[in-house]
C-alpha positions in Angstrom: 29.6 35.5 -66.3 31.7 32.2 -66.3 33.1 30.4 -63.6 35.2 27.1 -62.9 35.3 24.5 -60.4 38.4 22.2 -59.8 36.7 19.9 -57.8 33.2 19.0 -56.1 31.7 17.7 -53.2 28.1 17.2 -52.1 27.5 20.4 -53.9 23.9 21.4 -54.9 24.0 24.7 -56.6 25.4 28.0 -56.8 23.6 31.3 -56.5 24.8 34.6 -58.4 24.3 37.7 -56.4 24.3 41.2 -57.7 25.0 44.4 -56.4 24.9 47.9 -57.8 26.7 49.3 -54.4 29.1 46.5 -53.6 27.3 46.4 -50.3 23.5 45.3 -51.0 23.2 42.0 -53.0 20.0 40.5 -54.1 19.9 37.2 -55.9 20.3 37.0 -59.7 20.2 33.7 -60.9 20.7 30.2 -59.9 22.8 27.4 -61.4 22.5 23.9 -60.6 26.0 22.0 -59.9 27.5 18.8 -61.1 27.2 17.4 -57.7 30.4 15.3 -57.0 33.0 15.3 -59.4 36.9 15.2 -59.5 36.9 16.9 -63.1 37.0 20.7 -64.0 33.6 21.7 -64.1 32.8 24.9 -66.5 30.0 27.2 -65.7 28.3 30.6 -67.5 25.0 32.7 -66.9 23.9 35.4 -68.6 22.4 38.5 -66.7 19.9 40.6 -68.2 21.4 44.3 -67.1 19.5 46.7 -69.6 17.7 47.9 -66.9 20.2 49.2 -64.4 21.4 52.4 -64.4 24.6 51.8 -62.9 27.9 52.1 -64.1 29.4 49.2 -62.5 28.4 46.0 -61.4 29.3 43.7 -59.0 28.7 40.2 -58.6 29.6 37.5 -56.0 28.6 33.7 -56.1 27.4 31.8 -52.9 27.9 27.7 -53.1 25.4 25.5 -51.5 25.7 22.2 -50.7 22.7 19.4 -50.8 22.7 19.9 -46.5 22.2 23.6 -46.9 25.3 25.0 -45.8 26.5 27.8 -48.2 29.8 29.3 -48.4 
């Protein structure tokens, strides 16, 4: 999965979050952020799926800045 950020600020990582239901997410990887930064920032993780039987897959990714807060 690839993702891009236009801008950052006090940011500390992002967390990928998969679900098989759309409903019930558990925690799939975890990529660490530039930080602060006015420049397009590119990002990509691979997920290991060979083991889930579902058809589709859904994902959602949760920010989290260095003072906790997520978003």
């Amino acid at each position: 999965m690839k993702w891009t950020t236009a801008t950052e600020t006090n940011l500390s990582h992002f967390v990928i979050e998969r679900s098989t239901d759309g409903t019930n997410f558990s925690d799939a990887g975890m990529m660490f952020a530039y930080g602060n930064t006015t420049a397009k920032s590119d990002y990509a993780l691979s997920d290991n799926i060979s083991n889930i039987q579902s058809g589709i897959i859904y994902y959602r990714l949760r920010s989290v800045d260095v003072d906790g807060k997520t978003q």
